[in-house]
N, C-alpha and C positions, 0 to 999 in steps of 0.2 A: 504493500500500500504506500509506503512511504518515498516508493523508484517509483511509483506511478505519478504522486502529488511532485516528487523531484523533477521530473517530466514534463509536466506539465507547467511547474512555477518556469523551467527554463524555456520551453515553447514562450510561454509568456512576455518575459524578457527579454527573449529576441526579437517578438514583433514590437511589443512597445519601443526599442531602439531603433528599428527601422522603419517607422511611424516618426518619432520623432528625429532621425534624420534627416526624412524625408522633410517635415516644417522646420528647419536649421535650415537645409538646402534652399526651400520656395523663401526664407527671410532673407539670406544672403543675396538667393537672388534676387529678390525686390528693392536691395539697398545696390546691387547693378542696373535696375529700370529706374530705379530715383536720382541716380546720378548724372542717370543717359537723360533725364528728363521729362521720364516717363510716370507714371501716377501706378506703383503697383500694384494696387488695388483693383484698378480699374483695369490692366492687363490679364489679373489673375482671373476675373471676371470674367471677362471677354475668352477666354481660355474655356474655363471653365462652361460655358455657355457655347461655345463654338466646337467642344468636344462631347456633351452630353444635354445640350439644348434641346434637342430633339431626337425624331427617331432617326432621322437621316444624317444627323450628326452622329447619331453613337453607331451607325452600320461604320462612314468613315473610322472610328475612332477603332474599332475591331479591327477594322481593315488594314490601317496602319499598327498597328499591336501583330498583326498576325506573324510576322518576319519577327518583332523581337523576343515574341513567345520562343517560338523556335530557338532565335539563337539564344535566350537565356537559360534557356533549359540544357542546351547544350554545353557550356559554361557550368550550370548546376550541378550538371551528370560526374563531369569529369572532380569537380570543388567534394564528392563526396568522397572520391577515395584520397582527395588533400592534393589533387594535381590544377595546375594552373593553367587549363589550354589559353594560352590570348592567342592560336592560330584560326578563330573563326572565324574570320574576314576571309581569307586563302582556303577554308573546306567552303565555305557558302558559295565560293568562286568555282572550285571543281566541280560542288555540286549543279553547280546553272552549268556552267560548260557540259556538262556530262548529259543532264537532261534536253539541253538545246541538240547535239549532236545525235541522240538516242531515241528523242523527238521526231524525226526528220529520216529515220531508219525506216520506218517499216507500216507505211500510211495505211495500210490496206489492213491490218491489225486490227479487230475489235477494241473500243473502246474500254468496257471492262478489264479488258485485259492489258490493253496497251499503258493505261495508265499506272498500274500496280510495276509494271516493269521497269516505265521511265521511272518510279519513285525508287524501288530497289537498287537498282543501278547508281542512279546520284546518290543514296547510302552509302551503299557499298565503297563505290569509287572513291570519296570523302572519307570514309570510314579507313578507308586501305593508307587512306594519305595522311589523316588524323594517325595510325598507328604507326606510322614510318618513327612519333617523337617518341612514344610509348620502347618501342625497338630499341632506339638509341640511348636512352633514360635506362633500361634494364640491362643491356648488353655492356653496353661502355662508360655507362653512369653519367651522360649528357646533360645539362641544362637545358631541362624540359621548357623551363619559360622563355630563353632564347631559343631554342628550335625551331618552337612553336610559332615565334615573332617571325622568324627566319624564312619560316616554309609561307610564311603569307607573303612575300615578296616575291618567292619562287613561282607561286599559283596565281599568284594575279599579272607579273609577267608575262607567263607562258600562256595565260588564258588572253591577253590582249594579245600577244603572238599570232593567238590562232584566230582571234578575230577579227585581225588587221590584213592578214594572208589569205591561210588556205581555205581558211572557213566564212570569209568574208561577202556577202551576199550582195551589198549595197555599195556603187561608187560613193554614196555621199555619205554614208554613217559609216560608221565600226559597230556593224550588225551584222548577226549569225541570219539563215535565212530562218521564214517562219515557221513553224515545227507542226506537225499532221493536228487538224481538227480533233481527232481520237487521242490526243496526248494530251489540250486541254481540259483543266479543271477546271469547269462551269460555274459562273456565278451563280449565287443562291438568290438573291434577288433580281429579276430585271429591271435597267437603270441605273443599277449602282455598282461598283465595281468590288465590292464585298466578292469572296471567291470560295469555292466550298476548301480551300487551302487551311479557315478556320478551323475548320472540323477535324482538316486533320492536326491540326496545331494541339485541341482539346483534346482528342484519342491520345496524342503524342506522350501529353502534361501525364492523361490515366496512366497510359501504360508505365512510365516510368514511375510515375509513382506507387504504384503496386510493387512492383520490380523491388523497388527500395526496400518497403516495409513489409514485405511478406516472399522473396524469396530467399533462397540461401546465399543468392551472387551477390545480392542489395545488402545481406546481411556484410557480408566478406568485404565489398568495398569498403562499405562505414567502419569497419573491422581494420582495413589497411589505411584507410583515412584515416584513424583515431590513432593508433600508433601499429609502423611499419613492423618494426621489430616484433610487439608482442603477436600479431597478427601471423609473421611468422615463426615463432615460438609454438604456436596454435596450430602448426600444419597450413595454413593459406599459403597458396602459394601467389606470393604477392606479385610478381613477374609478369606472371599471368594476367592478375587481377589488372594489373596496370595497363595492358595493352590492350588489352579488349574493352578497358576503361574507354581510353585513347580510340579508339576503335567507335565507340556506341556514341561519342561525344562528338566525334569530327562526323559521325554519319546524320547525328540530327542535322548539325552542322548545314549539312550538305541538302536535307529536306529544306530547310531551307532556301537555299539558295534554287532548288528544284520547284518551289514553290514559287517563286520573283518569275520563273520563266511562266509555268504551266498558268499560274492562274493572273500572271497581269501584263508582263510584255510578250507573252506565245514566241519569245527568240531572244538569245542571247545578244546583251546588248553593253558594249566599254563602257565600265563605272558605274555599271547600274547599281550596284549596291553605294548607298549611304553612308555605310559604317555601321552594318546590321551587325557585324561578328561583336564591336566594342559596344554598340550602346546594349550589345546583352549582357554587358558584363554587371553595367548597372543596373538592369531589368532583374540580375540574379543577387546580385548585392541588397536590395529594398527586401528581396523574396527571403532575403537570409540563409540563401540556398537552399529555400523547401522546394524542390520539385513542384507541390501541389501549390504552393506560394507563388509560383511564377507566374500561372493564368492571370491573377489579378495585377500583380506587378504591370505585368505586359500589357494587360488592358490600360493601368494607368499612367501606362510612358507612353502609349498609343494616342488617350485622350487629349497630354499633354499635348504633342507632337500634332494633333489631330487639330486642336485650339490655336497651336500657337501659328497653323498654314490660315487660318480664317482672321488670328487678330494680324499677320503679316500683310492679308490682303483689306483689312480694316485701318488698321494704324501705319502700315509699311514697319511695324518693327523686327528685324531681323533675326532670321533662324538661329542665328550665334547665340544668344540667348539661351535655347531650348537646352542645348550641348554644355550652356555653363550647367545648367543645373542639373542635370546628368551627370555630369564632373561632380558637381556639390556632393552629389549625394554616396557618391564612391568614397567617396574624400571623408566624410563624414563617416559611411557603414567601417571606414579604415580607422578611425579613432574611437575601438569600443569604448577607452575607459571616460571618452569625451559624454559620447551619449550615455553610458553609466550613470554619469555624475550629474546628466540631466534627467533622464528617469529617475531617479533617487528623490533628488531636488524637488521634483514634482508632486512624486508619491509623498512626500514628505509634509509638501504643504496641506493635500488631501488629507493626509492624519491629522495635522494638524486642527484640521476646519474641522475634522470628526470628534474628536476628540473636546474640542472647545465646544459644538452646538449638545454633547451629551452632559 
């Protein structure tokens, strides 16, 4: 009873920290809109109202959430067994490259079917590229966090290589050609560019989250995450554990970026990613690396991100913005014993006030 209440005081703890990073981060950044001249108030408003105003604001607000579900969960997956993937930007790149090319294979392919294959593929292929750090990290005892930085430079080269040459469709863009009708994932609403991509974003969030808390690999990760050694004292064998870590992390990865193709540009297109691999890093940071914590995460860096394109085209204020607080809030999930000492502070005046009206 008392590892349960343990549990659960700590679940606790870590959301309220990541709540109130999250308002550390939107004050900091309202004292950057008050400088710039802006009234933040009235931005966070307009935000606010621009990403969950309505119905068709909150389809956008999913819509752009959908990419950093993906990539934060991917980020999450690998933060359990205590590894640092920062290469999702370069698996979301193989993954679209993989799916654009794979797209474009075999038009004549039932849709059921064709589509289950383009998404496996950009898995896999991500997943094979995500485990190359996992390899190096076990075999030669590599610096997984430079690797990881490493191979995003490698992957987004090589994919602008191939979209600039051999795979180049278009004299006037650096565009793949467009990928078979039976490869796109269909919007769920018509008129809005909402993509059934969500869906599998939310299957993605379950399944790994099952994974985690009820099988024996979910067990063994958080096992080699909590500490390496005693894990392998225990028989785990953590080698393993790591590469296929690597493996399952760079392949959401890669859903992702298989996601950018199939459900919004149907073809691979230079730079189409925004810096979906890094703003999951934040998206998994807020979530506190709960798996099941990232849907919501995601939905709220979506609605951010979702407000802040509506107050851009309202007030002209710039996207830069969006990215500090994103920054804030990494910056912030990084100094536990910061937000500590402000949940503390807080619960403290609460007693306080409880205490004094009894």
């Amino acid at each position: 009873m008392s590892k349960i209440l343990s549990a659960a005081k700590n679940r606790y703890k870590k959301a309220a920290e990541a709540v109130a990073a999250l308002f550390l981060a939107l004050a900091v950044g309202g004292i950057f809109f008050m400088v710039s001249g802006y009234n933040p108030f009235q931005v966070y408003w307009l935000i606010l109202k621009g990403a969950f105003g309505s119905g068709k604001s909150f389809l956008t607000t999913l819509h752009y959430a959908t990419p950093l579900i993906l990539s934060g969960l991917a980020f999450t997956v690998a933060k359990q067994a205590n590894i640092m993937n920062l290469g999702g930007e370069g698996q979301i790149y193989v993954g679209a490259m993989t799916a654009a090319v794979v797209g474009t294979f075999f038009p004549q392919l039932p849709k059921i079917l064709y589509v289950p294959l383009v998404l496996l593929t950009a898995f896999a292929a991500s997943g094979l590229y995500g485990g190359i750090a996992g390899f190096l990290d076990v075999k030669f005892g590599s610096n997984i966090v430079i690797v990881t930085i490493m191979l995003n430079y490698i992957a987004q080269n090589f994919c602008g290589y191939l979209v600039a040459f051999p795979l180049r469709a278009d004299e006037s863009a650096l565009q793949t050609e467009m990928i078979s009708s039976n490869a796109v994932i269909g919007r769920i609403f018509s008129g809005h560019q909402l993509s059934g991509v969500f869906i599998l974003a939310v299957l993605a969030v379950a399944v790994i989250a099952f994974i985690m808390k009820y099988t024996k690999f979910g067990f063994h990760m958080r096992t080699v995450g909590f500490n390496r050694m005693a894990a392998e004292t225990a028989g785990i064998n953590y080698k393993r554990i790591t590469i296929v870590t690597m493996f399952l992390s760079a392949g959401i990865a890669g859903l992702c970026g298989a996601g950018q193709i199939m459900g919004v540009h149907y073809r691979f297109i230079d730079n189409f990613s925004s810096g979906y691999g890094f703003e999951g890093i934040a998206v998994a940071a807020l979530a506190a690396n709960n798996p099941a914590a990232v849907l919501i995460s995601g939905i709220l860096f979506g609605g951010i991100k979702a407000g802040a394109m509506s107050v851009n085209r309202i007030a002209n204020i710039p996207m830069d913005y969006i990215f500090i607080i994103q920054a804030l809030v990494i910056v912030f999930i990084a100094a536990p014993r910061l937000i500590s000492q402000m949940v503390e502070a807080v619960s403290g005046i609460f007693k306080k006030r409880r205490r004094a009206a009894s």
